[in-house]
C-alpha positions as CSV (number, residue, x, y, z in Angstrom):
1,X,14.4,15.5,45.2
2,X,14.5,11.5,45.1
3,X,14.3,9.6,41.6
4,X,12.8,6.3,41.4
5,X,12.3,4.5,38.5
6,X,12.6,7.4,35.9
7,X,10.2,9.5,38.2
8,X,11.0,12.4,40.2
9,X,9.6,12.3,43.7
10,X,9.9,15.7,45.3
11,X,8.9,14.7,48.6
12,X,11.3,12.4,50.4
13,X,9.0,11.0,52.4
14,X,6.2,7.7,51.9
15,X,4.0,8.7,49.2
16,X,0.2,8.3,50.5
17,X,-1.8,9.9,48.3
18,X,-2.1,12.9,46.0
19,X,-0.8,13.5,42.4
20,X,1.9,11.2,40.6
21,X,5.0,12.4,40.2
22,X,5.5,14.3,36.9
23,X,8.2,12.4,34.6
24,X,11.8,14.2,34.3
25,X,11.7,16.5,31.4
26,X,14.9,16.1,30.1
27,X,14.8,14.7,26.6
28,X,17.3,11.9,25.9
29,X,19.7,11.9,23.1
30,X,18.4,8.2,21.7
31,X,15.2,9.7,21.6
32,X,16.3,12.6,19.4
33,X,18.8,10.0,16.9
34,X,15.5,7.7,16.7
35,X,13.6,10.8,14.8
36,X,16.4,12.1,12.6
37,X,16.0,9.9,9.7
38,X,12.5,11.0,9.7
39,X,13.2,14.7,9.6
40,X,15.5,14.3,6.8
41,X,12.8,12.2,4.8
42,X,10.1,14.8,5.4
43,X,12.7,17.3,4.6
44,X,13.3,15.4,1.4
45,X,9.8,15.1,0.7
46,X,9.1,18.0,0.9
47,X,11.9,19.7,-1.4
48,X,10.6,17.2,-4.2
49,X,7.1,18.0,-3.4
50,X,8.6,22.3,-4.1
51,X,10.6,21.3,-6.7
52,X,7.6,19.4,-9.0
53,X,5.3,22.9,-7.8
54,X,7.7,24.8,-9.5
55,X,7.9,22.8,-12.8
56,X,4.8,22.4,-12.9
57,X,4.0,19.0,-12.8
58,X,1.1,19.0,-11.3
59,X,-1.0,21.0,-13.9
60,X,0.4,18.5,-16.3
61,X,-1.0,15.9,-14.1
62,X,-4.6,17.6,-13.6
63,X,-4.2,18.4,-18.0
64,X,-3.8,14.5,-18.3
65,X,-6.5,13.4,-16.5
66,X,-8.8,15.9,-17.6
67,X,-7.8,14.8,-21.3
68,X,-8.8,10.9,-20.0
69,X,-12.2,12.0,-19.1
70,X,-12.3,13.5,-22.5
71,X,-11.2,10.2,-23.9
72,X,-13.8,8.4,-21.8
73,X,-16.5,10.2,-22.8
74,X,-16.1,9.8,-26.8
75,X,-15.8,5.9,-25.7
76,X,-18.9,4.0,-27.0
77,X,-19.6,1.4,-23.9
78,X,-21.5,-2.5,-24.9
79,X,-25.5,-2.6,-23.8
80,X,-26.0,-4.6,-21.0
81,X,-27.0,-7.5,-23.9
82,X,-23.5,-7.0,-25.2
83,X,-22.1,-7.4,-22.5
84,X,-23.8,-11.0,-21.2
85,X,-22.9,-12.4,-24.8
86,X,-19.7,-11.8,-24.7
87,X,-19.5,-13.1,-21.2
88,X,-21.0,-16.0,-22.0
89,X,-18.5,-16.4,-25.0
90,X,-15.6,-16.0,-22.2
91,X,-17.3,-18.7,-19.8
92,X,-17.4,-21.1,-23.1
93,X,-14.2,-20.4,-24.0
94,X,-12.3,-21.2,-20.9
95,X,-14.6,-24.7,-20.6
96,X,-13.2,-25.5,-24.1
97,X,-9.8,-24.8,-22.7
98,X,-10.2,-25.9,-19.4
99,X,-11.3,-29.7,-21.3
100,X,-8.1,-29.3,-23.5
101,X,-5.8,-28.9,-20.9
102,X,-7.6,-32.4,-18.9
103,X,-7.9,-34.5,-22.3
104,X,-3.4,-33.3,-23.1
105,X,-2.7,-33.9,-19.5
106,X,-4.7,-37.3,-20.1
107,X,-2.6,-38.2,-23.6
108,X,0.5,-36.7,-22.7
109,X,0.7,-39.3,-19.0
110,X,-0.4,-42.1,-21.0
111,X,2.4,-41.6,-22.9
112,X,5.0,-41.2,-20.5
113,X,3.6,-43.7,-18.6
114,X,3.8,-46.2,-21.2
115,X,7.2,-44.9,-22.7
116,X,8.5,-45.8,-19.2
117,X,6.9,-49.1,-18.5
């Protein structure tokens, strides 16, 4: 048996034709320190994942969101005319700031300007 390239070649002889060569099955070492850390995070995943079962976190979870539907539904949501005024009343308010900030910016360069000048 001849090895070339990582590939076992059980005929000595010049390959013409037929099936490749099947690749070695022996598993390297490297290969097997490359997927530790990720056994011990699944491992550690999954004793958290027990441990919450057990304390039953999880029905508090589904309990709170249940209660926030709940919560949700008692809500009182704007018309669709409610809701265009008051975006409106957002658009004008950020022009009225936006023309602030330009008419401060304006003022306070003038006076830097002429404070330096």
């Amino acid at each position: 048996m001849v090895y070339c390239g990582g590939l076992e070649n059980r005929c000595a002889r010049k390959r013409t034709g037929g099936s490749n060569p099947s690749l070695s099955a022996k598993i390297e070492i490297k290969e097997v320190k490359g997927l530790l850390p990720i056994l011990i995070g699944v491992a550690i995943a999954l004793a958290i994942f027990a441990l919450m079962w057990r304390q039953g976190a999880f029905l508090k979870l589904s309990s709170y969101f249940d209660e926030t539907k709940e919560e949700l539904r008692k809500c009182t949501w704007p018309t669709r005319a409610e809701l265009w005024q008051s975006t409106q009343v957002v658009f004008v308010a950020i022009i009225i700031v936006g023309i602030f900030t330009v008419i401060v910016d304006i003022v306070a360069s003038w006076i830097i300007q002429s404070l330096v000048a």
